[in-house]
Biopython code that builds the backbone (N, CA, C, O; Angstrom):
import numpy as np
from Bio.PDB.StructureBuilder import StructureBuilder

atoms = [
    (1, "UNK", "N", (-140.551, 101.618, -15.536)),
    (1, "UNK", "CA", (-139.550, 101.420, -16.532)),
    (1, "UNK", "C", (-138.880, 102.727, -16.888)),
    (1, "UNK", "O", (-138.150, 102.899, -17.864)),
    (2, "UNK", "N", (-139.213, 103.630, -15.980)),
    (2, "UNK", "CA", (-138.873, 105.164, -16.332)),
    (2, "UNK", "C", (-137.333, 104.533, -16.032)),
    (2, "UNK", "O", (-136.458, 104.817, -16.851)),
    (3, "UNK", "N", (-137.068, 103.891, -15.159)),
    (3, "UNK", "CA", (-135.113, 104.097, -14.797)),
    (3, "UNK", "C", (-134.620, 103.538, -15.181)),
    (3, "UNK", "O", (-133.457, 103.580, -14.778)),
    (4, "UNK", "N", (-134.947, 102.365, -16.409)),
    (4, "UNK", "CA", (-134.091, 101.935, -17.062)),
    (4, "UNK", "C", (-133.390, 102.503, -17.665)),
    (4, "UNK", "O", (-133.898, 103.558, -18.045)),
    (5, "UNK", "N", (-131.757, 102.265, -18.201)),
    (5, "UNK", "CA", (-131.588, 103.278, -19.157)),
    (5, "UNK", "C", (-131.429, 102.189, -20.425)),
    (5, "UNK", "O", (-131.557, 100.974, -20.280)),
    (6, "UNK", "N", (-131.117, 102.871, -21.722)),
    (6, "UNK", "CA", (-131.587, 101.492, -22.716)),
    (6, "UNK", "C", (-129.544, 100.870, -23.078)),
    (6, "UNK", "O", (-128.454, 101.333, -22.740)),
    (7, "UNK", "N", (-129.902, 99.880, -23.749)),
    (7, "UNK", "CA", (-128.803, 99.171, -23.902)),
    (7, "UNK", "C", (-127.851, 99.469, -24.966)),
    (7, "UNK", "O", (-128.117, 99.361, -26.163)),
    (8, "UNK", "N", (-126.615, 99.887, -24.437)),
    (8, "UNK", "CA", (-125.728, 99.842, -25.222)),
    (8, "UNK", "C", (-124.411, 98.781, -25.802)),
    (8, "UNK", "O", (-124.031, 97.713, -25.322)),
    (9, "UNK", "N", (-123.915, 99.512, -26.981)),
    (9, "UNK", "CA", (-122.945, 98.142, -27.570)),
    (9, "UNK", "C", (-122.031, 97.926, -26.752)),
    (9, "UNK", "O", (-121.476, 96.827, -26.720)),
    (10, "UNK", "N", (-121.662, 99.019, -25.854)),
    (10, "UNK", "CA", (-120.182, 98.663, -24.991)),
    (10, "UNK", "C", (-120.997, 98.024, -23.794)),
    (10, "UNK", "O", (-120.150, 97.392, -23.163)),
    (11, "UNK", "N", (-122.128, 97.886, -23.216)),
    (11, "UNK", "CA", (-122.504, 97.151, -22.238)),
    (11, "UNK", "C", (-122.491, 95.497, -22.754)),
    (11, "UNK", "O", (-122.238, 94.628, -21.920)),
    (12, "UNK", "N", (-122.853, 95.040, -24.541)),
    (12, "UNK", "CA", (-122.829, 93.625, -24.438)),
    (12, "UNK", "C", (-121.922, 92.979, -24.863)),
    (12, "UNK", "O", (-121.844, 91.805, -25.227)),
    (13, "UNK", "N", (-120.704, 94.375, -24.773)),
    (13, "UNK", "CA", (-119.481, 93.073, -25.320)),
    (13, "UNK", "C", (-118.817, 93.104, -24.067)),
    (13, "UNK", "O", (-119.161, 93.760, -23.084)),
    (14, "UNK", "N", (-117.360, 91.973, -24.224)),
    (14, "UNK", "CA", (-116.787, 91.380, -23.397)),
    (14, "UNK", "C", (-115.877, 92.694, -22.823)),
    (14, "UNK", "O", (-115.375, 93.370, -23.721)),
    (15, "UNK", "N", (-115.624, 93.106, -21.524)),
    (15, "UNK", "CA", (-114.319, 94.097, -21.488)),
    (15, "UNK", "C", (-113.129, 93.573, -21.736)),
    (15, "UNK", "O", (-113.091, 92.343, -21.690)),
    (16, "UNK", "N", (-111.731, 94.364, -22.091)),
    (16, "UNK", "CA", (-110.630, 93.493, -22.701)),
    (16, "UNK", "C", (-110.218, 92.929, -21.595)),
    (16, "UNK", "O", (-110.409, 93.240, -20.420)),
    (17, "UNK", "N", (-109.380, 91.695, -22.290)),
    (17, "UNK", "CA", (-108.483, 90.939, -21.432)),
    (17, "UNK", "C", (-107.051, 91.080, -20.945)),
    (17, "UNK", "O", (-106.090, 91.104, -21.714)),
    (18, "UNK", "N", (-106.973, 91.161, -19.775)),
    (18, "UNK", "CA", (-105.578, 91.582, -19.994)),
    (18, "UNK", "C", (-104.497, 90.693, -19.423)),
    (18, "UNK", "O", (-105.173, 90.058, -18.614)),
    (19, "UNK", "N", (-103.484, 90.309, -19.327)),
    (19, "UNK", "CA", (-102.837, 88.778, -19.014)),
    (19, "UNK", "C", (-102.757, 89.197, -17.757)),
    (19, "UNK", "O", (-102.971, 90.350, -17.383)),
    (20, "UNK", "N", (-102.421, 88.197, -17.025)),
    (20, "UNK", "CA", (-102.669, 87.834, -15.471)),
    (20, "UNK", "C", (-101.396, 88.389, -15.242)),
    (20, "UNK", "O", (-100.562, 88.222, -16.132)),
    (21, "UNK", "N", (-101.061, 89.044, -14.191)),
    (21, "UNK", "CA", (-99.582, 89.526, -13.859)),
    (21, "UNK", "C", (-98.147, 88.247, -13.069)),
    (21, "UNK", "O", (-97.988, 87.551, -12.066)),
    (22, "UNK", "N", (-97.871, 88.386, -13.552)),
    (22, "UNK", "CA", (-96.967, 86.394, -13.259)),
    (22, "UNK", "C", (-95.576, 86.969, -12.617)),
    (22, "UNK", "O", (-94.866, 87.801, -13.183)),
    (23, "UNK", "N", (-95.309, 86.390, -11.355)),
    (23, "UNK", "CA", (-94.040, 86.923, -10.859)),
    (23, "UNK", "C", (-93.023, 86.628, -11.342)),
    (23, "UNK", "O", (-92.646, 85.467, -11.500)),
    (24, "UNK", "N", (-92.398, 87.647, -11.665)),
    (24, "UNK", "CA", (-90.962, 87.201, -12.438)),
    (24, "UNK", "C", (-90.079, 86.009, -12.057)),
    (24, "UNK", "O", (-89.921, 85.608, -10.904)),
    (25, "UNK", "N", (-89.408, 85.384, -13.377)),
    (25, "UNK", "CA", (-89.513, 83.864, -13.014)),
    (25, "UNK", "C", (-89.974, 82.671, -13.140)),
    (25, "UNK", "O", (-89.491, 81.556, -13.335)),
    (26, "UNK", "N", (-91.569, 83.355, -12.911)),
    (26, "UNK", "CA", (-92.163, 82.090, -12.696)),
    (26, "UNK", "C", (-92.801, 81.467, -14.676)),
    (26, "UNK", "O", (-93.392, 80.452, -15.043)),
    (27, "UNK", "N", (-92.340, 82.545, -15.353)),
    (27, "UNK", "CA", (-92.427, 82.230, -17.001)),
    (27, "UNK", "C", (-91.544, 80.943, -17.670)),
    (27, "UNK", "O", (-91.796, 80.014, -18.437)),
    (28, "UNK", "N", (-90.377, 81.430, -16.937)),
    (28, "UNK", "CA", (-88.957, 80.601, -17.408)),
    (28, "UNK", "C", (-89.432, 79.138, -16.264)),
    (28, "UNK", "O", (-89.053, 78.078, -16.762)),
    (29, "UNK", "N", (-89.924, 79.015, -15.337)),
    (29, "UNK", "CA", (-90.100, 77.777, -14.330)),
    (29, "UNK", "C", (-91.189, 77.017, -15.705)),
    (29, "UNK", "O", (-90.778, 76.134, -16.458)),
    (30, "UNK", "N", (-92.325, 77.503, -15.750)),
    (30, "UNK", "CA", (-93.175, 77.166, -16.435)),
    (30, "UNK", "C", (-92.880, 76.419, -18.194)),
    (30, "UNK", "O", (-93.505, 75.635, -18.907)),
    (31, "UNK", "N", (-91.789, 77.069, -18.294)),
    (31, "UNK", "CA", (-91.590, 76.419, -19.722)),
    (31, "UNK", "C", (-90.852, 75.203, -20.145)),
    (31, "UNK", "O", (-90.792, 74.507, -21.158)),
    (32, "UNK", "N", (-89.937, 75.242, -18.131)),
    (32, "UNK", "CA", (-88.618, 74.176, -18.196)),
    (32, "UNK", "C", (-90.182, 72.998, -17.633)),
    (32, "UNK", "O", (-90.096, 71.797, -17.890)),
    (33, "UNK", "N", (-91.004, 73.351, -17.163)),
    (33, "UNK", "CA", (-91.617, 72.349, -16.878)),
    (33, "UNK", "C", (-92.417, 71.616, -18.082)),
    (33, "UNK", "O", (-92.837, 70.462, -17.982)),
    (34, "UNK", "N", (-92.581, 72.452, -19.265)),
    (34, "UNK", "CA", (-93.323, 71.858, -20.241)),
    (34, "UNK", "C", (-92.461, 70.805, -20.709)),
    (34, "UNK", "O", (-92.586, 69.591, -20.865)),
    (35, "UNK", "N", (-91.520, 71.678, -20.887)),
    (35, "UNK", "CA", (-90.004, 71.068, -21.327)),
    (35, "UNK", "C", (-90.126, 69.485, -21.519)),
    (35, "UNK", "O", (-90.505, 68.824, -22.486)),
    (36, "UNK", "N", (-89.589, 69.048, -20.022)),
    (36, "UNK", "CA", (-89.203, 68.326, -18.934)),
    (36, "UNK", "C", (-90.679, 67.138, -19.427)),
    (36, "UNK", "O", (-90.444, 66.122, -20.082)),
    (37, "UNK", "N", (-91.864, 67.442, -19.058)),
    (37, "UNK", "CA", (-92.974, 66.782, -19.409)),
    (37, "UNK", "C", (-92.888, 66.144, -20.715)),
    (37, "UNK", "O", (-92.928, 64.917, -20.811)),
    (38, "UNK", "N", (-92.738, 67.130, -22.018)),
    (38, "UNK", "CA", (-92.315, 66.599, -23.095)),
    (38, "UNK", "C", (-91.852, 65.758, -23.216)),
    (38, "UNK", "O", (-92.360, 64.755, -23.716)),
    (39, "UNK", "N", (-90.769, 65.851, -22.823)),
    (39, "UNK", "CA", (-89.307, 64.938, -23.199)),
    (39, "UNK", "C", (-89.820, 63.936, -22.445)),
    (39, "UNK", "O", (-89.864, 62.886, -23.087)),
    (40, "UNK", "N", (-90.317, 63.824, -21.083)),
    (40, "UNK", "CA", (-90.600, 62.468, -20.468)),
    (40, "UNK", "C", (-91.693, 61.617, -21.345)),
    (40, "UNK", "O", (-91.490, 60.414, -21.508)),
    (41, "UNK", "N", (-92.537, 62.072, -21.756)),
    (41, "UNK", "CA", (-93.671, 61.718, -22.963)),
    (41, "UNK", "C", (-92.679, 61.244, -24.320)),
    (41, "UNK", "O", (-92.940, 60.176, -24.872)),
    (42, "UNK", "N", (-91.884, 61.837, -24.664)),
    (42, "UNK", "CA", (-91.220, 61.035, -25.934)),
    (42, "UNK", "C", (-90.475, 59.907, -25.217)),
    (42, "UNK", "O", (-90.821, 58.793, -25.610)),
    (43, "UNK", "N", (-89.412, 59.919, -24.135)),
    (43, "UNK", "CA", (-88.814, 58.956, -23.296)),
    (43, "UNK", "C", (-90.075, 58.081, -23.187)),
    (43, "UNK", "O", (-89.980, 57.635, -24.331)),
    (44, "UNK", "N", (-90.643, 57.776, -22.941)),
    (44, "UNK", "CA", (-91.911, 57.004, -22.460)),
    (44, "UNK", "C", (-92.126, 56.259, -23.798)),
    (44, "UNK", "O", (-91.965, 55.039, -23.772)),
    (45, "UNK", "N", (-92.448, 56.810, -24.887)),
    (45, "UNK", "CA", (-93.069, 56.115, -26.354)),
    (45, "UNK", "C", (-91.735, 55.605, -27.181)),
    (45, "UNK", "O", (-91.856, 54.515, -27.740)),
    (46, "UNK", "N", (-90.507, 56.275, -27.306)),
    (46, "UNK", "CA", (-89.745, 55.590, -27.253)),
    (46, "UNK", "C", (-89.139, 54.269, -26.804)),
    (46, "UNK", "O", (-88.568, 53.534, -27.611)),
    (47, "UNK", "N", (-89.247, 54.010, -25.694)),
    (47, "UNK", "CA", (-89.207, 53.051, -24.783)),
    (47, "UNK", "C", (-90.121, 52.122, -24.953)),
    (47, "UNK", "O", (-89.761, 50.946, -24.892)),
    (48, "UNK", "N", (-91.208, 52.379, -25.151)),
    (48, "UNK", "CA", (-92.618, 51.190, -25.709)),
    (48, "UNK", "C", (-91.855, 50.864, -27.124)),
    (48, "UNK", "O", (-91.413, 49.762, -27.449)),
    (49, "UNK", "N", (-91.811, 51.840, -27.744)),
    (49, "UNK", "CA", (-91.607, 51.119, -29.169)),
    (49, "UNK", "C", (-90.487, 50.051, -29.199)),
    (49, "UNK", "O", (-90.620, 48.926, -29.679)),
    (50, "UNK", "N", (-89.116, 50.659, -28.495)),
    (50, "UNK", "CA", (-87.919, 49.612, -28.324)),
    (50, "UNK", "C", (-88.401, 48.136, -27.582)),
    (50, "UNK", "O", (-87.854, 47.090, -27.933)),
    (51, "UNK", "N", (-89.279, 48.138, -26.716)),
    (51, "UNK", "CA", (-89.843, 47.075, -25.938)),
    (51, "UNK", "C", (-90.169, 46.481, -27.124)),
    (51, "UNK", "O", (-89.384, 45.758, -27.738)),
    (52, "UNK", "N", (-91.637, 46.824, -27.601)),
    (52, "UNK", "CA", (-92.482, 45.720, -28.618)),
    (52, "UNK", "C", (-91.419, 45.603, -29.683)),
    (52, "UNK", "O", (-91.759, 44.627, -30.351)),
    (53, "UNK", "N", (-90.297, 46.106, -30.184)),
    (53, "UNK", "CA", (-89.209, 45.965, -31.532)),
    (53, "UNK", "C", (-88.971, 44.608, -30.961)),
    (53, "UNK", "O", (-89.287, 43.559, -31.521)),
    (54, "UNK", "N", (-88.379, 44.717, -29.782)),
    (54, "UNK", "CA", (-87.675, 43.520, -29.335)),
    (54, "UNK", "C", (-88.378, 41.971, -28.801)),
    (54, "UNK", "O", (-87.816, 40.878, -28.738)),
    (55, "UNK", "N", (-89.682, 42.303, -28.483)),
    (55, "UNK", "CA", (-90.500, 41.105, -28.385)),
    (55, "UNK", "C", (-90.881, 40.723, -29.481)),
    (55, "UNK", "O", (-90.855, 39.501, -29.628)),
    (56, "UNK", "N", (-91.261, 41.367, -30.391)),
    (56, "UNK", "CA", (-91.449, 40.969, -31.969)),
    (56, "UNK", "C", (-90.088, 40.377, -32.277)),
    (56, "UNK", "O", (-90.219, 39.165, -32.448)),
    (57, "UNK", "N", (-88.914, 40.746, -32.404)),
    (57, "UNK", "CA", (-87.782, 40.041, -33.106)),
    (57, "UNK", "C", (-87.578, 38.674, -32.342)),
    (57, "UNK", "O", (-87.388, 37.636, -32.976)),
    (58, "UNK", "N", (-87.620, 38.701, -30.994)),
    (58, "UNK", "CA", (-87.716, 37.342, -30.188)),
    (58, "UNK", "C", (-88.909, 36.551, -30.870)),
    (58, "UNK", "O", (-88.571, 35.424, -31.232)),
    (59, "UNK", "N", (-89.617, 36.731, -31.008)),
    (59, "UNK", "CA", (-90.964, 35.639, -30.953)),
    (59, "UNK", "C", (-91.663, 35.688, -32.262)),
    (59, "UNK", "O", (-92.888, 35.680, -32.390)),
    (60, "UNK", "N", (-90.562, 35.755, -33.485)),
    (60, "UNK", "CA", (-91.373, 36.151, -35.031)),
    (60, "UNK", "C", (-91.535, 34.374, -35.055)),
    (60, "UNK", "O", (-92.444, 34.108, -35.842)),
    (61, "UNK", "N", (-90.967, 33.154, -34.470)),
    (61, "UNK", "CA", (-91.427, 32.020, -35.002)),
    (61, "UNK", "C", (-91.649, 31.319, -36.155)),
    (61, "UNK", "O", (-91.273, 31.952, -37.141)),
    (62, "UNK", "N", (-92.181, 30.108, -36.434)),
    (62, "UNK", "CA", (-92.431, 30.215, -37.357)),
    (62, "UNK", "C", (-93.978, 29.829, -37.999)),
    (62, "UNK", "O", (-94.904, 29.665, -37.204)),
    (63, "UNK", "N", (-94.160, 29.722, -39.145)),
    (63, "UNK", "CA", (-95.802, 29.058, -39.398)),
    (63, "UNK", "C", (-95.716, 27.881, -38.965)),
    (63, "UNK", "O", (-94.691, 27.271, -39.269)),
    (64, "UNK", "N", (-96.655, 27.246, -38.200)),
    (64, "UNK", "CA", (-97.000, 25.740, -38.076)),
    (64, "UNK", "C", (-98.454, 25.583, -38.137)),
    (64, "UNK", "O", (-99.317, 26.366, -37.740)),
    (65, "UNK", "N", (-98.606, 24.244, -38.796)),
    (65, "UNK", "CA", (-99.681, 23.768, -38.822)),
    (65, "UNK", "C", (-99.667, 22.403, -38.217)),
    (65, "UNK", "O", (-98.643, 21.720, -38.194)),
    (66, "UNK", "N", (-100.877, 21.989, -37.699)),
    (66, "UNK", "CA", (-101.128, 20.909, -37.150)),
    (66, "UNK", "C", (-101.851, 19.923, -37.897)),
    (66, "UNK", "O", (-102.136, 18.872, -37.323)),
    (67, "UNK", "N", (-102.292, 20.151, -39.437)),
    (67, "UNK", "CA", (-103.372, 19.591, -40.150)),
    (67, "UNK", "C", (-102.512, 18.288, -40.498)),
    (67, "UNK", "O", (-101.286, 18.198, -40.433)),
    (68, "UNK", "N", (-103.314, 17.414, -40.836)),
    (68, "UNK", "CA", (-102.114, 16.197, -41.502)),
    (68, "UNK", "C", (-101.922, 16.506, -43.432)),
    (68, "UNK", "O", (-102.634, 16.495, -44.436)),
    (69, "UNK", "N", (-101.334, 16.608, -43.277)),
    (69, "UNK", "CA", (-100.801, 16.545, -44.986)),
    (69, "UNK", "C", (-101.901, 16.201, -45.602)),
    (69, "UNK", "O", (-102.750, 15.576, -44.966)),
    (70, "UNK", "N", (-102.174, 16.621, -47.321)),
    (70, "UNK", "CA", (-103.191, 16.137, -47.988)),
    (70, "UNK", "C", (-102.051, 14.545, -48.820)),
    (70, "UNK", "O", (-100.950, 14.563, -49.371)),
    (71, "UNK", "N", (-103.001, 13.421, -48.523)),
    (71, "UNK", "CA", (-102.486, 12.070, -49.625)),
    (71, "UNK", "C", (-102.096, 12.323, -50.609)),
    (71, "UNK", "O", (-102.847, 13.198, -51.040)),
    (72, "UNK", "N", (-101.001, 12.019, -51.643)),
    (72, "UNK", "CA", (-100.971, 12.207, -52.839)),
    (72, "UNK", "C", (-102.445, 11.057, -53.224)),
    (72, "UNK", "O", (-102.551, 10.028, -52.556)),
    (73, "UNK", "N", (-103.219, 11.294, -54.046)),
    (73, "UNK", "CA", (-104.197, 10.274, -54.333)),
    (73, "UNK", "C", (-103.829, 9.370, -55.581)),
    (73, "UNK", "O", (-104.063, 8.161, -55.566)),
    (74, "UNK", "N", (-103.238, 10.013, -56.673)),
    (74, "UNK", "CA", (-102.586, 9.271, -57.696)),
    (74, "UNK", "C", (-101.284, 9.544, -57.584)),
    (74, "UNK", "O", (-100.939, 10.642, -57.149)),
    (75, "UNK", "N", (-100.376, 8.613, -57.949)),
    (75, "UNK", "CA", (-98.581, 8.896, -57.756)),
    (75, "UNK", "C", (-98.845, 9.517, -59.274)),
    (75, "UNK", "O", (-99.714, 9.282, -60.113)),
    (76, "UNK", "N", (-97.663, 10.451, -59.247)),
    (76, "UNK", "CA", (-97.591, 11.199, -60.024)),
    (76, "UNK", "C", (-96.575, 10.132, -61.403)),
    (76, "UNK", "O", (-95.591, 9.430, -61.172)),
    (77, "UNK", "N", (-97.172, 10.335, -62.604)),
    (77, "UNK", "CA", (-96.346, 9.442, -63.381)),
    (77, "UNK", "C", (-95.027, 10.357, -64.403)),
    (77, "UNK", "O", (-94.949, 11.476, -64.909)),
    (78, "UNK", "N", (-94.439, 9.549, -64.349)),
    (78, "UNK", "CA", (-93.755, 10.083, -65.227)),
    (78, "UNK", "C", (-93.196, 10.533, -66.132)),
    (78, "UNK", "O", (-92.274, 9.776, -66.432)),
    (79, "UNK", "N", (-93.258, 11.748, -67.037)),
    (79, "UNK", "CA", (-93.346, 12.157, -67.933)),
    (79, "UNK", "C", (-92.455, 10.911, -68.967)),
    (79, "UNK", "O", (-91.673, 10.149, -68.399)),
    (80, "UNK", "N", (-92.668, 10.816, -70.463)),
    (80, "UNK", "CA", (-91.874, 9.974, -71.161)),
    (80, "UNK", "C", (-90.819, 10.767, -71.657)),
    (80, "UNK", "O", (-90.947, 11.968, -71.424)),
    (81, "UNK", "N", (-89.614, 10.357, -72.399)),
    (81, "UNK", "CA", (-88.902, 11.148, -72.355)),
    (81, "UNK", "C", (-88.985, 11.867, -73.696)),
    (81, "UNK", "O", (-89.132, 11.267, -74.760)),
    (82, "UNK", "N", (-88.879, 13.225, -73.577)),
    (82, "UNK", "CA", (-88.983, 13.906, -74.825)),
    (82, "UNK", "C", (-88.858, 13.693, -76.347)),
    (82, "UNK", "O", (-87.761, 14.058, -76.771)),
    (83, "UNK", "N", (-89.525, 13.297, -77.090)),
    (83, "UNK", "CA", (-88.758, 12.902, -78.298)),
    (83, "UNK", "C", (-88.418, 14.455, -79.450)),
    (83, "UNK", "O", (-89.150, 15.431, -79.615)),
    (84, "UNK", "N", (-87.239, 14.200, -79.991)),
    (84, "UNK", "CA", (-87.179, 15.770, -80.502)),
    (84, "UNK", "C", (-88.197, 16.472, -81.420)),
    (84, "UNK", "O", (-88.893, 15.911, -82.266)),
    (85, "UNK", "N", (-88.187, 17.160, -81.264)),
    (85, "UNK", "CA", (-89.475, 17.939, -82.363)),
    (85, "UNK", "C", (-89.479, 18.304, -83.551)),
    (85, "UNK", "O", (-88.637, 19.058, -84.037)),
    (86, "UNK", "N", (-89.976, 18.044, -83.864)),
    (86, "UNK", "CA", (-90.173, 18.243, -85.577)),
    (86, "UNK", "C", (-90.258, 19.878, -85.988)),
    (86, "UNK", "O", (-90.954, 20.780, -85.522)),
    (87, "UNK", "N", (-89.633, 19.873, -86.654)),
    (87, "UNK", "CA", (-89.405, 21.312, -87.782)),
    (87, "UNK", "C", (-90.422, 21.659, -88.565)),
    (87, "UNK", "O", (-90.270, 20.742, -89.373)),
    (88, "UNK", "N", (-91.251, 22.190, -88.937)),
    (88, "UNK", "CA", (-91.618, 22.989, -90.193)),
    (88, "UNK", "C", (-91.700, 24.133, -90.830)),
    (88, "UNK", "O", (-92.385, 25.017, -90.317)),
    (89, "UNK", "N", (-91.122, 24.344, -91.905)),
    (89, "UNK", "CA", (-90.888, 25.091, -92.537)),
    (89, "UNK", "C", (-92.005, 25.613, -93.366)),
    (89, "UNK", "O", (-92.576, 24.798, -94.091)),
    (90, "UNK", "N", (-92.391, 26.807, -93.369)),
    (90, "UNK", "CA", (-93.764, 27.618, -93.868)),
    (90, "UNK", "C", (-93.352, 27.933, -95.162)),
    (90, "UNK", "O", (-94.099, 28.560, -95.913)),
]
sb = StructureBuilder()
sb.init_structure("model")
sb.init_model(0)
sb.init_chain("A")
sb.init_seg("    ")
for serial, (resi, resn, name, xyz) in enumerate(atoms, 1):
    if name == "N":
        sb.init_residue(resn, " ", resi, " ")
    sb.init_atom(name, np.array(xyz, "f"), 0.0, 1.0, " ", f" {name:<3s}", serial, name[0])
structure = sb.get_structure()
């Protein structure tokens, strides 16, 4: 263990990073491509949404039921006719 030598702070950190060297050009290619992707991704969800807008407005329908009606069980009678109401004075 004589040749070890002991550990230092600049041996356990990371060395710096330095950006990858990119041929000129190829920055501006790269961004029209994000671009381009984007926009096809909103074109795309756009387009779904206009689809389902329009199958929904076609096919809103209406409620139906198939149940049979409830019987009236008693006919409803008819009220007598109002007689006027009496006043009192407190």
């Amino acid at each position: 263990m004589e040749g070890e030598r002991p550990h230092l702070s600049a041996d356990l950190t990371t060395p710096y990073l330095r950006k990858a060297p990119t041929p000129p050009g190829h920055e501006d290619a790269d961004t029209a491509v994000i671009a381009v992707v984007i926009t096809l991704v909103f074109l795309t969800l756009l387009t779904v949404l206009v689809v389902i807008g329009i199958y929904l407005y076609r096919n809103q329908g209406s409620y139906r039921t198939y149940e049979q009606p409830e019987p009236d069980v008693a006919p409803r009678a008819e009220e007598a006719p109002a007689k006027e109401k009496e006043e009192y004075f407190i």
